[in-house]
N, C-alpha and C positions, 0 to 999 in steps of 0.2 A: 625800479622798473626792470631793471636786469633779474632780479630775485625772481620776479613774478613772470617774467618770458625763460629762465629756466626752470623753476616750478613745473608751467605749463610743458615744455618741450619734457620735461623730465615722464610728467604723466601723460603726456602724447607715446613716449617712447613703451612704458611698462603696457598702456592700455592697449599697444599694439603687438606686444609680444606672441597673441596667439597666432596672427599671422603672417610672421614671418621668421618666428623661433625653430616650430618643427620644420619646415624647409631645409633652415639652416642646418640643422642636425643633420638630418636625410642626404643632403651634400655632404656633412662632413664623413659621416662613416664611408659614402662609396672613396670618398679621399684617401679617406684611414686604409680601405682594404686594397686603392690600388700602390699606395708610395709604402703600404708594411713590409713589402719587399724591397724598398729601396730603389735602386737606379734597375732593379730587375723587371719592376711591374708595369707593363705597357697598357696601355687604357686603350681599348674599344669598342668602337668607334674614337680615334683620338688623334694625333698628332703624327703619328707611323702608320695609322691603318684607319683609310677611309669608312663610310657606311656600304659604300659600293663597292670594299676591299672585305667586308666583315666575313659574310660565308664562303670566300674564295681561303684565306686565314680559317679562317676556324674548320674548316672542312682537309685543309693541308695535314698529310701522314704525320707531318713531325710536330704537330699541334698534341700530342697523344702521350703527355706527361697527366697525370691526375694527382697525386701528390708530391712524392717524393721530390725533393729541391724547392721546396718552396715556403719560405717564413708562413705564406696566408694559412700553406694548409695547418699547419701550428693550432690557427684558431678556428678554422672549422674541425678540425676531428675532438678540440675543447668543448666545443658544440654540441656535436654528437654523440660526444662518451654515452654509455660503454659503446662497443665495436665500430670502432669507424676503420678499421684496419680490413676490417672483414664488410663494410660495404658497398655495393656495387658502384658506387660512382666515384670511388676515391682508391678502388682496387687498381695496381698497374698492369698494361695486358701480359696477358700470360697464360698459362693453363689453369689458374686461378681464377683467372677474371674470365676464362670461355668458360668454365664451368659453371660461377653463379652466374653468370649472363642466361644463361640454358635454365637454369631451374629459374628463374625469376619469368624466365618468358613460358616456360609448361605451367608454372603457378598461374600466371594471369589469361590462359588461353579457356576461356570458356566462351560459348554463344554468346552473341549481342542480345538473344533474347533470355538467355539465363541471366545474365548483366543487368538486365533490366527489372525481371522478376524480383531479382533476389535487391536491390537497391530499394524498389518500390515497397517491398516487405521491410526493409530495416527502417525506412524512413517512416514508413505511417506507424510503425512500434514507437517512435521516437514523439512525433508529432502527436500520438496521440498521449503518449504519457504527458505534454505539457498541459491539456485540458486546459486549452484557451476557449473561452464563453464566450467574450466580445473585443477583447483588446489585451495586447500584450507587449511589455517592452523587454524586446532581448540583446543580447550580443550576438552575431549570427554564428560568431566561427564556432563558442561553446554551443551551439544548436547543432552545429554541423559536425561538430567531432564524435558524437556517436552514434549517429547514423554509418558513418566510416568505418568505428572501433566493430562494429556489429557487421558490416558489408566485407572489411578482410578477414574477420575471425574466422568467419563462416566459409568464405572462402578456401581459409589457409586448412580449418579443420574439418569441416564438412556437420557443423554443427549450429543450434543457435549460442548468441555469445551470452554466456553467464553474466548475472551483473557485477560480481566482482571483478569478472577478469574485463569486462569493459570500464569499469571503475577503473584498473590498473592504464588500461592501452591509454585513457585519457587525461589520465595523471601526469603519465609519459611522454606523450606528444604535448601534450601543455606546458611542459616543464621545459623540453628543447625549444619549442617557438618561441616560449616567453623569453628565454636566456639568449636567442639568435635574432631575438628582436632589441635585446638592451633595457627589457624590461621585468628584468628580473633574474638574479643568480640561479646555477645550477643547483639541485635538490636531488645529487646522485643515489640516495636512499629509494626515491619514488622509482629512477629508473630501474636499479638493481631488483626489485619487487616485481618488477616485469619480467627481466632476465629470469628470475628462480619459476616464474610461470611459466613459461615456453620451454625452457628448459624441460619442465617436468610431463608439459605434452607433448613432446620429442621422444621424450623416456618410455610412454606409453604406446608412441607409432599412431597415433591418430592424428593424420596428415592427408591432406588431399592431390600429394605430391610428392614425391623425390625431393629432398635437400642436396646440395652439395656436397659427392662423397669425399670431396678432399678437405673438408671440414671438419675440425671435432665437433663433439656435443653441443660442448661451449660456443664455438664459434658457432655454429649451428643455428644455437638461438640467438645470438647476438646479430644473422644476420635477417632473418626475421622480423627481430626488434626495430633495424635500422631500415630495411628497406620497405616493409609493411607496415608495421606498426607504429613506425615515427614518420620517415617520408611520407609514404601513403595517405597516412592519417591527416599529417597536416597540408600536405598540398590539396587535399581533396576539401579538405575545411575551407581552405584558404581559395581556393577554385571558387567553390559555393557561397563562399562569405561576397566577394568580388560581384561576382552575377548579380544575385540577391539586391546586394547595396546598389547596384548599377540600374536595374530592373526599381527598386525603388525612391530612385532618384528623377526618376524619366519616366513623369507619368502616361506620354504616348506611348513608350515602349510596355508600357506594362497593361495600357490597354490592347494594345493590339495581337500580344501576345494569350490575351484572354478571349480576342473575340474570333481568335483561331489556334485555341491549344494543342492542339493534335498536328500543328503542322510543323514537323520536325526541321524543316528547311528555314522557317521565319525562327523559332529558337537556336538554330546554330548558327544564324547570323549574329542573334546575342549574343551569344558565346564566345564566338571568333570575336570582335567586337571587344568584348570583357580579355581576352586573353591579349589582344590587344594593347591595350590603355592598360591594365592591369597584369602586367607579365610576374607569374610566379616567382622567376629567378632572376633576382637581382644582376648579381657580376656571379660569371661561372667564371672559374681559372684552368686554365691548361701552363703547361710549361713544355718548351720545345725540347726535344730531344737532338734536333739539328736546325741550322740553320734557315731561314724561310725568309725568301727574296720577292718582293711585294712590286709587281708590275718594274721588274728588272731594274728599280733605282732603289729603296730601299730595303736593307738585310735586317734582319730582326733575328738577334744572334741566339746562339745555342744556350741554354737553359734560362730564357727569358719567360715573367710569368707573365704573361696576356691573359687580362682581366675583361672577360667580355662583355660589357653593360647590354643587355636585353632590354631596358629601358629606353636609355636612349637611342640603341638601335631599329626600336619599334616605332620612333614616332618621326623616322626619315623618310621619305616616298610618298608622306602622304598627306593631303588637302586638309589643311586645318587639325591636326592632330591629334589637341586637345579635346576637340568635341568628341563626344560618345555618339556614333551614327551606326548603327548594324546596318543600313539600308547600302554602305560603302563596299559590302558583300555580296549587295546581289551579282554582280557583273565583277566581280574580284575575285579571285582566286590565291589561297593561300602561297603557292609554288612562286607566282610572280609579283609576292608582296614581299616587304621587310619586314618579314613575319614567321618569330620561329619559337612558338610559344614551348616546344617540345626539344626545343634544339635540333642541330642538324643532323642528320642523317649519317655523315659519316664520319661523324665524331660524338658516338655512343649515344644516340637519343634518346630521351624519357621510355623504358620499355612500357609504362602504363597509358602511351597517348591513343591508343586505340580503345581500349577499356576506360579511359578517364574519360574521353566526349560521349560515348554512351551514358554513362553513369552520372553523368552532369544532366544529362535531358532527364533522366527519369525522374530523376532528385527534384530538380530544378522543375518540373510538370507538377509532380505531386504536393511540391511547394505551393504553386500559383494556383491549383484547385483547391485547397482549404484557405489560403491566406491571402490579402491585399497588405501590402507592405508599402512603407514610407518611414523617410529617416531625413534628416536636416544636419545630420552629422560630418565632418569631414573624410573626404573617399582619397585617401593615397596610397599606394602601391603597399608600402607595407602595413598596411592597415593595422596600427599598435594599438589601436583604440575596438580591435576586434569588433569592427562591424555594428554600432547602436541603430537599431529599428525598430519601427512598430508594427507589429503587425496587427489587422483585423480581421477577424472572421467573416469571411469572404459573402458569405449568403445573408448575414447579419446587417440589419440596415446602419450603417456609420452615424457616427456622434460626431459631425464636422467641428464642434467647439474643442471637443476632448482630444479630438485629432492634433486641432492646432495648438493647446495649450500645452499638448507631451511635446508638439514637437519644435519649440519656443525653449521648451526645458531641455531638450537634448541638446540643441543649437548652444545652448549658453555651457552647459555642462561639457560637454565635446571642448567647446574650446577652450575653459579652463582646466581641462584634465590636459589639453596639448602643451600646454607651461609647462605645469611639473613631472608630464612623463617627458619632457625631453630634455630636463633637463636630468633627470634620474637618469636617462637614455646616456646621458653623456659620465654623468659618476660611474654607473654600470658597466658601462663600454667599456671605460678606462679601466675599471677593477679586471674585468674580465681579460682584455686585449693582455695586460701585465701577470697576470696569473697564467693563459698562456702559452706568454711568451717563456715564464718560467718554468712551465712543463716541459715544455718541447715536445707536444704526444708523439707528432710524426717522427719529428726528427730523432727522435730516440728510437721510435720502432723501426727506423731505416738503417740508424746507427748497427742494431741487433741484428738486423737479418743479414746481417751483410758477415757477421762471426757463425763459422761453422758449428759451434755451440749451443747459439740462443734460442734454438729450437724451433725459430721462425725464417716461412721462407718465402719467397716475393720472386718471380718469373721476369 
C-alpha cells in the first residue's frame, strides 16, 4: 500500500512539474540577481523600501551608480558583450554619458507621422514575405524581430535594410535575449559579424546622424550595436510579442479592438495594460553613490545595490492585478499609477518611450488588419517560450476544428517544453553566472580606467 501511495504521489509530483517548475525558476533567478551581491543588494519593493517608497528611491540623486561597484553588473555586461562599456545604460554620468545621451535622443527624433510610415512599410515587407493563405503557427518575438532589424536600420542609415545585414541585426539580438533569458550560451561569433558590419557603414559616413565624437570607430559601432541594434531590437520584439499574446488571449479585447481599429485611445489602453502586467524590465540596478535616508528611519548606505523589481512594483495600487483589463485606463492615468513601464524620469528613462508607443500602435494595427490571433500557450513576463500563436487570415472564413486542434497541440507542447527549458534555464544560468563571475567584464574595465595608462576613461 505504501509502494502504491508513493508511486502515485511520485507521479502526481512529475505530472505537475509544468506548473509550478517555471515559476520556481522565475523566482529563483530574481534571487540570484538580488543576493549576487551579497549583503549589498537591496530588493524593491522589499524589506527597506516600500512600494509607496519605490520612485521617491529610485528618483533620489545618489540612486545614479549604473555599473561600477557592483558583482550584478559583472553579468549583465557578460550579457551584452561586445560594448557594454560604451552603452548608454550602463555608462557612468559624465561627459561620456551627456554625449551618447544626445546622439541617441537626435537619432530617435523623427515625426510621429514618419514613425508611423516607416514602421507600417517594415511590417507589411515582413508580413508579407510570410505568405500566410489561411493559417499559421508562429513565435511572435521571431516575427517581431525583423520588422525592428528593418525599422532601426533605416532609421540609423537612411536606407532599406539588406537582407544580410538584417540576417546579421537578428542573429544578434537573438543571441543576447536567448543567453539573458537562460536559454541558451553566448555565440560571440554571431555578435562580432555585426560589430565588422557597422563598423564598415560608419567607415562609409552614411548615417542619418552624428555619433558620439568622444567615441572611436570602434566604440562607435559597438554603441550602435548595443543600444539599437540589440536593446532596440529586442525590447521592441519583446513589446510586440507581449500585446500580440495578450490581444490573443482575450478574445473581447481583440474584438473590440477590430470593431474600432483606428481608435488610437482604445489601443493604448492595450498597451498600457500589456506594459503593465508584462513590464519589460525585470530588476534594473542602481548603486548609491551616498547615502539615502527613507522617510527619516531607514539609511540605505553608500555603495548599496538596489535592485528594483518592475514586476512586483507594477502589480501594487491596483484592483485585482492579475487580470488583464485595458478598460482600468480609461479614467487612470499613468503619472498617478504604479506604473513605470519606461522608468522614471529622473533617473535616466528609456530615451525610446516616445517613439516605442507610436511604433507599437502601428505595428500592433497593421498586425490586427491581416491577422486574427489565438494561442493557449503560457503568457509570463519573460516570455522563454517566445510568444507560440496562431494566427488566421483575417478575411478568410475560420476552420473552428483546425483552430482547436493547433490549439490543444500548443497547450500540451507549451507545457512540456516549460520542463525542460527551465530546467536548461537553471544548468545555463549557472554556467553563465560562473563564467561571469570569472570575467569580471566590469570590474576589470574599472579596474583599467582608473591607471593613467589603460587608455580608458570613465567621468
Amino acid at each position: 500500500m505504501v509502494a502504491i501511495l508513493s508511486a502515485v504521489a511520485g507521479a502526481a509530483a512529475v505530472g505537475s512539474t509544468p506548473f509550478w517548475l517555471p515559476r520556481v525558476v522565475t523566482s529563483l533567478r530574481a534571487f540570484i540577481f538580488t543576493r549576487v551581491n551579497g549583503k549589498e543588494g537591496i530588493a524593491v519593493p522589499g524589506e527597506m523600501v516600500s512600494a509607496e517608497q519605490f520612485k521617491h528611491v529610485y528618483s533620489h540623486p545618489a540612486a545614479n551608480g549604473r555599473s561600477k561597484g557592483a558583482a550584478l553588473s559583472d553579468l549583465f555586461w557578460y550579457w551584452l558583450s561586445p560594448g557594454p562599456e560604451v552603452h548608454q545604460e550602463h555608462i557612468e554620468a559624465g561627459t561620456r554619458y551627456d554625449e551618447v545621451a544626445r546622439a541617441t535622443r537626435q537619432l530617435l527624433a523623427i515625426p510621429n507621422r514618419i514613425a508611423e510610415e516607416l514602421t507600417t512599410r517594415c511590417a507589411c515587407r515582413v508580413f508579407d514575405e510570410m505568405g500566410v493563405k489561411e493559417v499559421k503557427l508562429v513565435r511572435l518575438r521571431d516575427l517581431m524581430m525583423p520588422i525592428w532589424a528593418e525599422f532601426y536600420y533605416e532609421l540609423i542609415f537612411g536606407e532599406n535594410c539588406p537582407p544580410e545585414a538584417r540576417k546579421l541585426i537578428v542573429a544578434n539580438a537573438n543571441d543576447v535575449v536567448t543567453a539573458l533569458k537562460c536559454c541558451g550560451l553566448r555565440h560571440m561569433g554571431k555578435r562580432n559579424k555585426l560589430t565588422s558590419h557597422l563598423r564598415k557603414k560608419i567607415d562609409e559616413g552614411r548615417l542619418n546622424g552624428r555619433l558620439p565624437g568622444n567615441l572611436s570607430r570602434e566604440e562607435q559601432a559597438l554603441y550602435l550595436q548595443g543600444v539599437f541594434f540589440n536593446t532596440a531590437i529586442v525590447q521592441m520584439s519583446e513589446a510586440m510579442t507581449h500585446l500580440i499574446l495578450a490581444i490573443a488571449q482575450h478574445d473581447d479585447v481583440q474584438r473590440n479592438l477590430i470593431d474600432d481599429i483606428d481608435n488610437d485611445r482604445h489601443l493604448d489602453h492595450v498597451i498600457a495594460e500589456t506594459l503593465r502586467k508584462y513590464p519589460l524590465f525585470g530588476i534594473a540596478h542602481r548603486i548609491t553613490s551616498e547615502e539615502i535616508v527613507v522617510d527619516h528611519q531607514v539609511t540605505i548606505p553608500k555603495g548599496a545595490v538596489l535592485c528594483f523589481n518592475y514586476s512586483d512594483y507594477q502589480r501594487t495600487g491596483f484592483e485585482d492585478p492579475e487580470r488583464f483589463d485595458p478598460a482600468r485606463w480609461e479614467n487612470l492615468s499613468g503619472r498617478d499609477a504604479t506604473y513605470i513601464p519606461f522608468g522614471v524620469t529622473a533617473n535616466r528613462p528609456c530615451p525610446a518611450q516616445a517613439i516605442a508607443l507610436v511604433t507599437m500602435r502601428a505595428a500592433g494595427r497593421e498586425f490586427l488588419k491581416r491577422f486574427a490571433c489565438f494561442s493557449s500557450a503560457t503568457h509570463a513576463r519573460a516570455i522563454p517560450n517566445r510568444g507560440p500563436c496562431l494566427l488566421e487570415v483575417r478575411d478568410k472564413d475560420p476552420n473552428s476544428f483546425l483552430r482547436r486542434t493547433i490549439l490543444a497541440f500548443m497547450a500540451v507542447r507549451d507545457r512540456c517544453e516549460d520542463v525542460w527549458r527551465s530546467l536548461l534555464q537553471l544548468v545555463l544560468g549557472t554556467i553563465m553566472v560562473l563564467h561571469a563571475r570569472k570575467l569580471r567584464l566590469s570590474e576589470q574595465y574599472f579596474n583599467a580606467s582608473q591607471c593613467p595608462l589603460s587608455g580608458h576613461t570613465q567621468d
